[in-house]
Backbone bond lengths (Angstrom), bond angles and torsions (degrees), N, CA, C in turn:
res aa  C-N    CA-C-N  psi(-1)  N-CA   C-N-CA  omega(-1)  CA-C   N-CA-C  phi
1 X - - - 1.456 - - 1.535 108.11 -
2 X 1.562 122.30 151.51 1.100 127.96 164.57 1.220 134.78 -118.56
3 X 1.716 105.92 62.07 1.481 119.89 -174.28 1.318 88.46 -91.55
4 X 1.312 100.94 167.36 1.606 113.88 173.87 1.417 106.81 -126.94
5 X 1.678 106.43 -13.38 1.931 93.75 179.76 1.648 77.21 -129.89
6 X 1.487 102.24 -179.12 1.384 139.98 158.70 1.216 129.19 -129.44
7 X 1.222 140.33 -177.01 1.456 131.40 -173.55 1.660 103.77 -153.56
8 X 1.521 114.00 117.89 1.747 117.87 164.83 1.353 111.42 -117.48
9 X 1.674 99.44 121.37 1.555 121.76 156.02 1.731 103.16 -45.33
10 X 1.463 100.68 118.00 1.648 101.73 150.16 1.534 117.94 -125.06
11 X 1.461 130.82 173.56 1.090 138.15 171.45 1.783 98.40 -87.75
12 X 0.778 129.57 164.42 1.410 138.02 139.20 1.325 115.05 3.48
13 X 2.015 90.06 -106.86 1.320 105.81 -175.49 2.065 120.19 -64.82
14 X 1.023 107.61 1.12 1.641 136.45 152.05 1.659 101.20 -43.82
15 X 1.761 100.43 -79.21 1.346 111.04 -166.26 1.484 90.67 -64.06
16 X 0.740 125.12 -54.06 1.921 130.96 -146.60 1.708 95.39 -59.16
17 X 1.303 121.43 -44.54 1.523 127.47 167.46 1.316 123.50 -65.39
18 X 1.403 115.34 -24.16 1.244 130.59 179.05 1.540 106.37 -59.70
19 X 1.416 93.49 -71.52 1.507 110.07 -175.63 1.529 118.89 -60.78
20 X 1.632 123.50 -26.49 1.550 128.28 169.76 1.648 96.99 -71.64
21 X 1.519 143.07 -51.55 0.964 123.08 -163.29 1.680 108.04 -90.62
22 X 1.458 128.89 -13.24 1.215 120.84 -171.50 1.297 135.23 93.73
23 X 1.649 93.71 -10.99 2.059 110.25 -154.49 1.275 93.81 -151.91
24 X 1.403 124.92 116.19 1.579 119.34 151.28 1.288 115.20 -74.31
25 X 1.055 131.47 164.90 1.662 147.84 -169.77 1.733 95.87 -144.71
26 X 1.186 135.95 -10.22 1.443 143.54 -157.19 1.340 135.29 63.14
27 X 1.179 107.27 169.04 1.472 115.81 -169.69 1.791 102.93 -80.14
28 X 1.106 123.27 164.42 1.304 132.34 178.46 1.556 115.02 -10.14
29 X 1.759 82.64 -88.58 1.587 99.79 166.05 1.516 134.50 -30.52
30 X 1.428 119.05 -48.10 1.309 128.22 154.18 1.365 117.49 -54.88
31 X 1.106 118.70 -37.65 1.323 103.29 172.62 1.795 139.93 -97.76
32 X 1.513 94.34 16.06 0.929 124.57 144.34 1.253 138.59 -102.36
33 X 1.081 96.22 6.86 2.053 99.76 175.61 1.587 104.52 -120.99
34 X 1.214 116.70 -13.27 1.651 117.73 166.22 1.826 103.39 107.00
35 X 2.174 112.46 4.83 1.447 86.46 -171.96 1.251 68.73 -160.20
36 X 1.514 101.12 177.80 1.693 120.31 176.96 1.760 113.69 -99.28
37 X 0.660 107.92 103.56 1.632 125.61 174.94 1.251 97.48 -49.61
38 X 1.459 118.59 119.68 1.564 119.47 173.53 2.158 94.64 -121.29
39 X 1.116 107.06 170.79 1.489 108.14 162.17 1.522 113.63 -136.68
40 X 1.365 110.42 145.91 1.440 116.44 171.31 1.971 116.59 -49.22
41 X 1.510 106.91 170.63 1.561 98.15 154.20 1.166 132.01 -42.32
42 X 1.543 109.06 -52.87 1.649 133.87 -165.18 1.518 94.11 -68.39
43 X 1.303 127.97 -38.74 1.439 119.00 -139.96 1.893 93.63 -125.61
44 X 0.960 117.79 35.29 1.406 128.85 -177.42 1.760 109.63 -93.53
45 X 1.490 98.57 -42.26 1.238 107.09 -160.20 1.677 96.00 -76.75
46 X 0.881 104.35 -40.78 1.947 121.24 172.84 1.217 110.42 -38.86
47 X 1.275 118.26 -60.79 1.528 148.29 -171.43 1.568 98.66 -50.63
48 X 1.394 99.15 -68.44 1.850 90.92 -164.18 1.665 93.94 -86.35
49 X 1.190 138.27 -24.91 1.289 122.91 176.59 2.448 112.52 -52.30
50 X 1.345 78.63 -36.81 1.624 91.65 176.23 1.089 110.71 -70.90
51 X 1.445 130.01 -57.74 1.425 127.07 -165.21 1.431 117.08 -120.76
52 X 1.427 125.21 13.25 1.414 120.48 158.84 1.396 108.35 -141.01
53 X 1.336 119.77 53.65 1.515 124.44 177.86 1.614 94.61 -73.64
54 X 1.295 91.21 137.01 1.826 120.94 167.99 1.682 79.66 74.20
55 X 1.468 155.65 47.17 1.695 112.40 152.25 1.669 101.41 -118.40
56 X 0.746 80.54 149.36 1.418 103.07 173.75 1.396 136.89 -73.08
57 X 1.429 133.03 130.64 1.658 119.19 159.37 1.893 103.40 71.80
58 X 1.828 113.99 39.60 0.882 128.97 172.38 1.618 118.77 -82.47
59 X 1.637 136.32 142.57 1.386 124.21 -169.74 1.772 81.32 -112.76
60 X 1.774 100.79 137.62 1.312 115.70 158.26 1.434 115.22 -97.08
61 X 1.186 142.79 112.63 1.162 147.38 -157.40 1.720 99.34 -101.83
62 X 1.414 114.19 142.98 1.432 114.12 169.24 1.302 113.93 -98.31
63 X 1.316 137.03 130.64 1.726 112.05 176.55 1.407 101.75 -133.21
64 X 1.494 124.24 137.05 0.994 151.67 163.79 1.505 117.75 -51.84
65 X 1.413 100.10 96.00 1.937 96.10 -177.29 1.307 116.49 -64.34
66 X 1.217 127.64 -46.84 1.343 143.31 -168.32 1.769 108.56 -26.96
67 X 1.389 133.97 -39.82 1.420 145.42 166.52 1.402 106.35 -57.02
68 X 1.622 135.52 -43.43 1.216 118.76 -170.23 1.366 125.48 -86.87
69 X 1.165 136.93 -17.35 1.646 141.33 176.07 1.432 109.63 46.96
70 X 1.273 139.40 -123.84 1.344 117.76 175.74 1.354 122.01 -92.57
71 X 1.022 131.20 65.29 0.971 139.48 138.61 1.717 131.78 -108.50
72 X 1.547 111.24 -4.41 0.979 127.53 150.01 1.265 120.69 -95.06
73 X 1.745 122.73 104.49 1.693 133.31 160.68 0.992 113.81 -88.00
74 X 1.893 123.80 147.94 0.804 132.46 161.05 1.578 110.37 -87.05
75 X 1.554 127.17 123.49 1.486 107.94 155.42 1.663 102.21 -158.52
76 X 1.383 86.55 167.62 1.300 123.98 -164.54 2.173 98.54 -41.23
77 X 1.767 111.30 145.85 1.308 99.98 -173.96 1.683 91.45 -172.13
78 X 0.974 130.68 -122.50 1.576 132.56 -162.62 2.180 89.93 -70.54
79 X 1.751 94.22 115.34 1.678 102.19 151.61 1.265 85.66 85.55
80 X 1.545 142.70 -5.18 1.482 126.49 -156.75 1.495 121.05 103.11
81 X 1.535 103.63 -45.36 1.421 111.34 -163.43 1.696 124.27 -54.20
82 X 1.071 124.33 134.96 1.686 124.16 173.01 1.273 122.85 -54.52
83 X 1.190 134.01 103.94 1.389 152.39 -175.82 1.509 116.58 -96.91
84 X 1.177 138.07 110.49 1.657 149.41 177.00 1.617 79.25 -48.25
85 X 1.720 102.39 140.70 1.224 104.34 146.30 1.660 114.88 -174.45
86 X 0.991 98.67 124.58 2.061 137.81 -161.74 1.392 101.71 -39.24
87 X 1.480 143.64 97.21 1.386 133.81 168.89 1.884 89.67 -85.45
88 X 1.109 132.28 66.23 1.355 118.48 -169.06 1.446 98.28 -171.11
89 X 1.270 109.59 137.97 2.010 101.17 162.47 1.675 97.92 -72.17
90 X 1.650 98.81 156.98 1.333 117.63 165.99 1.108 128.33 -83.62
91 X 1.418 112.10 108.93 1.486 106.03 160.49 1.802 143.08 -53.08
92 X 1.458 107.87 128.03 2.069 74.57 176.88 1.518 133.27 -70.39
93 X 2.236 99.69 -4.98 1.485 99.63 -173.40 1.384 98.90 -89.58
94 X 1.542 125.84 26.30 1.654 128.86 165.06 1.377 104.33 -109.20
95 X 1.590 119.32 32.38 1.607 105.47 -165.87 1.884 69.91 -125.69
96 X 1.197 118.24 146.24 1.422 156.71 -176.79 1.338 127.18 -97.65
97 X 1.515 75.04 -28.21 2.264 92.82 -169.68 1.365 110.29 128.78
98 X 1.454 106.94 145.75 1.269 115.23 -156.42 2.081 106.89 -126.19
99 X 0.727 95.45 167.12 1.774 100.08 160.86 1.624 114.79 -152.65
100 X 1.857 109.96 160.27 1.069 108.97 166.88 1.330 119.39 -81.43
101 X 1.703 128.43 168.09 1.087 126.87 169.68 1.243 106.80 -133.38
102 X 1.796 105.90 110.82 1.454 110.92 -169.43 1.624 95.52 -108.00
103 X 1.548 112.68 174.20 1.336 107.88 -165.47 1.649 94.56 -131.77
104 X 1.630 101.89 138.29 1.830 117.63 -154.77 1.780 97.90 -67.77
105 X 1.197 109.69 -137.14 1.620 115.18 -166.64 1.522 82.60 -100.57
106 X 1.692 132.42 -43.53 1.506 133.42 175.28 1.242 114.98 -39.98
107 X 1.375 131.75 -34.77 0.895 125.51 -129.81 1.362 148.56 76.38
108 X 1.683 104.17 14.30 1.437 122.56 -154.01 1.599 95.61 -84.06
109 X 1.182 125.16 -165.10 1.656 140.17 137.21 1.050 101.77 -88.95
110 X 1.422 114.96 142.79 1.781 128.00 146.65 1.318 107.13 -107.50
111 X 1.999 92.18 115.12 1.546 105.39 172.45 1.528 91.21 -88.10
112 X 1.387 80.77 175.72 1.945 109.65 167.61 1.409 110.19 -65.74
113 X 0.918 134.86 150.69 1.872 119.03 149.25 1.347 108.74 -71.34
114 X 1.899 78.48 140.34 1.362 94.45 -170.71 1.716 113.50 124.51
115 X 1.130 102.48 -6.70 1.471 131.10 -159.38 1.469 107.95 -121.46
């Protein structure tokens, strides 16, 4: 693949640990599946619509693939589609920039445009 970023759903206190220790190791799920689940642009909105419907005051993190080489695979995961995903803890000097994800009067997410 020739993405150049990726994108990780965090909770809060996710990010808030993130940023005190410097290094993700992952969220639950990741660390039960042996890697860090990242999502594309396209497939971001999917991501937290699937696995953080209704939360609130979520950080989308951008991360810069270019540092991991193989330790980032692409493979097959929701529908078939190829999903980035981290055999590596995360660094924060691989984070790019981040945003919050607050949720509308629906209950929706508000992405950025572009999203």
């Amino acid at each position: 693949m020739t993405e150049l970023f990726a994108y990780k759903i965090l909770t809060r206190p996710q990010f808030d640990q993130f940023k005190a220790d410097g290094v993700f190791h992952g969220a639950p799920v990741d660390l039960a599946d042996g890697y860090i689940h990242l999502s594309t642009r396209e497939q971001a909105g999917g991501t937290v619509a699937k696995h953080f419907a209704g939360q609130d005051d979520l950080v989308m993190v951008m991360v810069d693939l270019a540092p991991f080489g193989e330790a980032l695979k692409w493979e097959p995961s929701r529908g078939g589609a190829l999903f980035p995903h981290l055999y590596a803890p995360l660094p924060m000097s691989a984070v790019a920039g981040k945003v919050t994800l607050r949720l509308d009067e629906q209950g929706q997410h508000l992405f950025p445009a572009g999203f």
